[in-house]
One Martini backbone bead per residue (centre of mass of N, CA, C, O) as a GRO file, in nm:
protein
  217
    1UNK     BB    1   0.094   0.038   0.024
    2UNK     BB    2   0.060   0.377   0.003
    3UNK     BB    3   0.212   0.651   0.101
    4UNK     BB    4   0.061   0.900   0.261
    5UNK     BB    5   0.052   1.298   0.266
    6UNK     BB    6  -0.122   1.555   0.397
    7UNK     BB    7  -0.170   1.891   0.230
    8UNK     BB    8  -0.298   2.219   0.378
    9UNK     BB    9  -0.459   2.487   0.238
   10UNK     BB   10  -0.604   2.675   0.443
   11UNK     BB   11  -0.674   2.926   0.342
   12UNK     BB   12  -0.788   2.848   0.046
   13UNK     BB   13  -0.994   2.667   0.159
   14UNK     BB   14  -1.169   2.879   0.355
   15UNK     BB   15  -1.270   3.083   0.097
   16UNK     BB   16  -1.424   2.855  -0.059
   17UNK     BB   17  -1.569   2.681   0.123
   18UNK     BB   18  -1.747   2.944   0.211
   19UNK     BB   19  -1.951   2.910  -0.018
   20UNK     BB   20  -2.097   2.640   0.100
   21UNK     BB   21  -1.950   2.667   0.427
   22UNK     BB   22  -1.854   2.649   0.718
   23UNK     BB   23  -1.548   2.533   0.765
   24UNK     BB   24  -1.527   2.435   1.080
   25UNK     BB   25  -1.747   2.203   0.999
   26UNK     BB   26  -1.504   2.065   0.854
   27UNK     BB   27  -1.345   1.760   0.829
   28UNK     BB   28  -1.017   1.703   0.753
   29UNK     BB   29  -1.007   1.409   0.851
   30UNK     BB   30  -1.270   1.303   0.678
   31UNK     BB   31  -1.118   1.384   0.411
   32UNK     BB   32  -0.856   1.220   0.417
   33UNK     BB   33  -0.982   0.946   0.443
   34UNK     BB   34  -1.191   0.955   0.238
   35UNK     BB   35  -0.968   0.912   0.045
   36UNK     BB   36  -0.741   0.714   0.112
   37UNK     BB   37  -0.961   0.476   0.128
   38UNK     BB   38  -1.047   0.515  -0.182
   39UNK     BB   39  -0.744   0.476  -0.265
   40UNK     BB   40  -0.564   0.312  -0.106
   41UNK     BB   41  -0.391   0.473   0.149
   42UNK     BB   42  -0.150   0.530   0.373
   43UNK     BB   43  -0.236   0.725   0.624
   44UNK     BB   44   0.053   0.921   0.783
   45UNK     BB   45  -0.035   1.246   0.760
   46UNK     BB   46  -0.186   1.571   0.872
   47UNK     BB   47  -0.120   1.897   0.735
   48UNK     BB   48  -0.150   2.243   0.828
   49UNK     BB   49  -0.130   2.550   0.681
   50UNK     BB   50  -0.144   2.865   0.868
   51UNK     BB   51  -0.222   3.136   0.941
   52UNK     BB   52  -0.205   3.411   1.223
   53UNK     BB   53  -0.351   3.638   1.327
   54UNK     BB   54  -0.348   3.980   1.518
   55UNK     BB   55  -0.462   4.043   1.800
   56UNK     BB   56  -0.504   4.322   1.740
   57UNK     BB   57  -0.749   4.296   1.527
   58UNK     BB   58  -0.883   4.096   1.714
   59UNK     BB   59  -0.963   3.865   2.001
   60UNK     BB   60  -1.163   3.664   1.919
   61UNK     BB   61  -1.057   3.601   1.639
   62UNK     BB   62  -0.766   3.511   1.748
   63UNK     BB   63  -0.863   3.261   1.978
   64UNK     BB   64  -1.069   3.125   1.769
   65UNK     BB   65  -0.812   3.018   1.607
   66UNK     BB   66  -0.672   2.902   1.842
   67UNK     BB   67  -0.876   2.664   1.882
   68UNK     BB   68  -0.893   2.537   1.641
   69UNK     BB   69  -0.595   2.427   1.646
   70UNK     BB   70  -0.616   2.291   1.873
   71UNK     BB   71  -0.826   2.064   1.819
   72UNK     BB   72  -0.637   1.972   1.557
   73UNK     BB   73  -0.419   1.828   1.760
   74UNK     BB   74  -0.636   1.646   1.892
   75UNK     BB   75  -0.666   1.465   1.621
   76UNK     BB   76  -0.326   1.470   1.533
   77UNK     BB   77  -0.281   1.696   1.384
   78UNK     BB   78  -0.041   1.910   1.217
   79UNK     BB   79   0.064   2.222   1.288
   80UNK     BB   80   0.113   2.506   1.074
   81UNK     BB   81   0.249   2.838   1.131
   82UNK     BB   82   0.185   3.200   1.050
   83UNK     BB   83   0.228   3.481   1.004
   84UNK     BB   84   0.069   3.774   0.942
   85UNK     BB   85   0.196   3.991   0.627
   86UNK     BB   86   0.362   4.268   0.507
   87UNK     BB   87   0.603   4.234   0.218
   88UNK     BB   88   0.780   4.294  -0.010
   89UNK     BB   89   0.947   4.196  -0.235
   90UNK     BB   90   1.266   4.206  -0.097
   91UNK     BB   91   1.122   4.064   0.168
   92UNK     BB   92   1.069   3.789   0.038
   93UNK     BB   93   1.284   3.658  -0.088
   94UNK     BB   94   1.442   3.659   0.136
   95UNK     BB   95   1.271   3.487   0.300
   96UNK     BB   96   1.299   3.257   0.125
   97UNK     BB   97   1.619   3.228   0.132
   98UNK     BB   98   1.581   3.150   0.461
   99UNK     BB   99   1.391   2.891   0.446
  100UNK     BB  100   1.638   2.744   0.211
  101UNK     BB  101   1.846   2.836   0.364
  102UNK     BB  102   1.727   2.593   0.615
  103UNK     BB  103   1.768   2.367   0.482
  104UNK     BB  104   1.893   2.026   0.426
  105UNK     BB  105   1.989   2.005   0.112
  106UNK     BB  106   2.089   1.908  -0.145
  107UNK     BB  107   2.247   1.975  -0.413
  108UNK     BB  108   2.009   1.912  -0.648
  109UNK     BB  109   1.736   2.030  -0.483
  110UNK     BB  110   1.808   2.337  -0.418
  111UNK     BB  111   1.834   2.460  -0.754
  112UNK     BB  112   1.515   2.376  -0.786
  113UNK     BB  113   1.414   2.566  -0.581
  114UNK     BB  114   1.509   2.810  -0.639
  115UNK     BB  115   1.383   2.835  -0.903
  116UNK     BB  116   1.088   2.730  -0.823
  117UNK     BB  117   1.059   3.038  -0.564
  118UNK     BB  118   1.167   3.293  -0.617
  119UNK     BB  119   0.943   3.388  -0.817
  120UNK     BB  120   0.647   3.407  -0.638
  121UNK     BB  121   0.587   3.756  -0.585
  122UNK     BB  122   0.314   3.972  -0.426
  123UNK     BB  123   0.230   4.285  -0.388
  124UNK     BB  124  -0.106   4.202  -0.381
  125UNK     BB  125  -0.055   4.076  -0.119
  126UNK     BB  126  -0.035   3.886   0.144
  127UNK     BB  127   0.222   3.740   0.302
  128UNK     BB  128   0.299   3.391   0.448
  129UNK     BB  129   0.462   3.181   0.297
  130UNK     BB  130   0.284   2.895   0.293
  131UNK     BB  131   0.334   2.772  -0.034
  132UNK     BB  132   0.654   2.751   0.038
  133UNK     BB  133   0.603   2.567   0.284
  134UNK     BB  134   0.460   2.333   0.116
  135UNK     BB  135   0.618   2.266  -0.087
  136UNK     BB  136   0.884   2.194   0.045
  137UNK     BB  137   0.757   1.974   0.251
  138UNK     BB  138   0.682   1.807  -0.005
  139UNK     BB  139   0.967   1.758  -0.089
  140UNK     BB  140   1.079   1.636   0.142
  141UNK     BB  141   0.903   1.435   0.212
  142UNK     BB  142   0.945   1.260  -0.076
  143UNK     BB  143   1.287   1.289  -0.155
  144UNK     BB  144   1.438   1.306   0.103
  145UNK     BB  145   1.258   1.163   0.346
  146UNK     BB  146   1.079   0.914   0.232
  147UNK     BB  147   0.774   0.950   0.370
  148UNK     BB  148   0.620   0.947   0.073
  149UNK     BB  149   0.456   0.854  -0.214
  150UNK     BB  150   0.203   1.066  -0.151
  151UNK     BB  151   0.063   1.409  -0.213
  152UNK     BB  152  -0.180   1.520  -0.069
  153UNK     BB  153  -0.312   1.846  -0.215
  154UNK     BB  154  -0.542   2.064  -0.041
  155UNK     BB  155  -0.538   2.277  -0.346
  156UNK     BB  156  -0.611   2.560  -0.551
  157UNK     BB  157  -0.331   2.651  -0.662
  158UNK     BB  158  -0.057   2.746  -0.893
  159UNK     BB  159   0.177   2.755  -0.666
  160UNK     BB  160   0.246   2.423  -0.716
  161UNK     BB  161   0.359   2.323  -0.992
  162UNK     BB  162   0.671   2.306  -0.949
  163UNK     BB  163   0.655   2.103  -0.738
  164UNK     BB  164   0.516   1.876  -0.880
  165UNK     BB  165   0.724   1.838  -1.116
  166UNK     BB  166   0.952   1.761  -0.881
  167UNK     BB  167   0.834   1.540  -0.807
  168UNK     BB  168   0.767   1.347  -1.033
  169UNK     BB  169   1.065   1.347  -1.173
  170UNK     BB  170   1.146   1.164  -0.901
  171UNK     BB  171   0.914   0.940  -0.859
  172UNK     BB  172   0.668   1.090  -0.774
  173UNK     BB  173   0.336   1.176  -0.612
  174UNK     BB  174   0.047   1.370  -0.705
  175UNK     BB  175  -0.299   1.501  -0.525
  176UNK     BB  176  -0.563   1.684  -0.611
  177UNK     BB  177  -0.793   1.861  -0.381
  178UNK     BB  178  -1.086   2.016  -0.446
  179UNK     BB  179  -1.331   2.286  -0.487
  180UNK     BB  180  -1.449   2.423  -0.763
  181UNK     BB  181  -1.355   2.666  -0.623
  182UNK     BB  182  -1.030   2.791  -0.718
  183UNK     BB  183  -0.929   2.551  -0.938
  184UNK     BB  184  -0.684   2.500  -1.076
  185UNK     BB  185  -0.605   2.407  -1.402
  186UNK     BB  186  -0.276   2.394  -1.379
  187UNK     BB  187  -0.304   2.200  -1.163
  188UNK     BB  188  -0.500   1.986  -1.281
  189UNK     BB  189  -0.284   1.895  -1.512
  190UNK     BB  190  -0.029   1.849  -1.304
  191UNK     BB  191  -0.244   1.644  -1.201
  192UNK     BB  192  -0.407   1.424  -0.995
  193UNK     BB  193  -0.781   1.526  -0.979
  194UNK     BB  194  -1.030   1.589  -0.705
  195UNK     BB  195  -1.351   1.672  -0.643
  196UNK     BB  196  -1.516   1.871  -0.408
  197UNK     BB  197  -1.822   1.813  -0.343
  198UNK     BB  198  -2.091   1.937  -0.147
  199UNK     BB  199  -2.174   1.635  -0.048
  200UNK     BB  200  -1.909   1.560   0.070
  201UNK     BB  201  -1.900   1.782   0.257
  202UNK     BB  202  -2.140   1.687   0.424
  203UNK     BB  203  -2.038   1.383   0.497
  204UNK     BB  204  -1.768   1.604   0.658
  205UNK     BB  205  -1.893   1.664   0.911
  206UNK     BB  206  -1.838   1.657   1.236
  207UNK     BB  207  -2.185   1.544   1.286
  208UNK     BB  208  -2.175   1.317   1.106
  209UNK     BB  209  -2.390   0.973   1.089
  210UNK     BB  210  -2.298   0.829   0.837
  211UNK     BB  211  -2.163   0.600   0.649
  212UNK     BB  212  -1.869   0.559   0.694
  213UNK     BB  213  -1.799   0.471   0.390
  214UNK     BB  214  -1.759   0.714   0.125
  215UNK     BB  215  -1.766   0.829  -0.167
  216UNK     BB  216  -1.669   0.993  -0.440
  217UNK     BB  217  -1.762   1.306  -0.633
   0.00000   0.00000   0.00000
């Protein structure tokens, strides 16, 4: 059985599913497994990635997003957080330099990641790093540290493609999950891909009370 880590861009998540359904009712553990399950992978564990916001901004806002992250990890989820901040094109640069030279990678993999993420900045955007830490981690963890064959990345961004190539390159495999909206097409062109449709999210509620194993639709 191939072994899976499943890697979440929360925010990305977020922003879409709230289309559809409060996301905090959505659980991402149901997710995961309902994936797993239905594809016979070995999931050996599940990621998430999120921005967390300025305390100033907001006591209550803030507080109820970290009871949140909380709960995820009593699920036994792996909660990785970046503050939310706002930085120029060349303090974005630095930032992914810092956090590119701060990785123990091989020789090989160091300058295909330099070529594929430091070009990734957007000054039209609050930057949180978490794209480029999720791409990192997604290589990271099947290139280097050889701990999954499958990474399944669910998120709709278009930000993680030269990472899917530099991993299947590698002779491993991705598979983007995300709900329709939001589905960057040029993820889906660049992985095996399914939709999380209005239906799977229902049968994925905190409280929902249906038949264990459930199909993709």
């Amino acid at each position: 059985m191939k072994k899976a880590i499943v890697f979440v861009d929360a925010n990305n998540w977020y922003h879409n599913v709230k289309k559809f359904f409060r996301p905090g009712e959505i659980s991402i553990k149901k997710i995961s497994d309902l994936i797993s399950n239905n594809l016979k992978f070995d999931l050996m564990e599940i990621r998430w990635y999120a921005s967390i916001p300025d305390i100033a901004d907001g006591e209550e806002v803030y507080y109820e997003h970290m009871r949140f992250l909380s709960d995820l990890e009593k699920e036994g989820i792996k909660v990785i957080t970046r503050k939310l901040q706002r930085l120029s094109n060349k303090e974005i640069i630095k930032k992914k330099r810092e956090t590119i030279d701060s990785l123990d990678l091989c020789d090989n993999c160091k300058p295909l990641i330099e070529a594929s993420f430091l070009d990734l900045a957007d000054i039209n955007r609050k930057e949180k790093g978490i794209d480029v830490w999720i791409a990192i981690d997604m290589v990271r963890k099947s290139i280097v540290e050889k701990e999954c064959d499958i990474c399944i990345l669910i998120s709709g961004d278009t930000d993680f493609v030269p990472a899917v190539k530099l991993i299947k390159k590698a002779g491993k495999n991705v598979l983007s999950a995300f709900v329709p909206f939001g589905y960057s097409t040029e993820l889906r062109n660049s992985t095996e891909y399914f939709i999380i449709r209005k239906d799977t999210l229902t049968k994925c509620f905190r409280d929902y009370k249906g038949k264990k194993k459930q199909k993709i639709n």
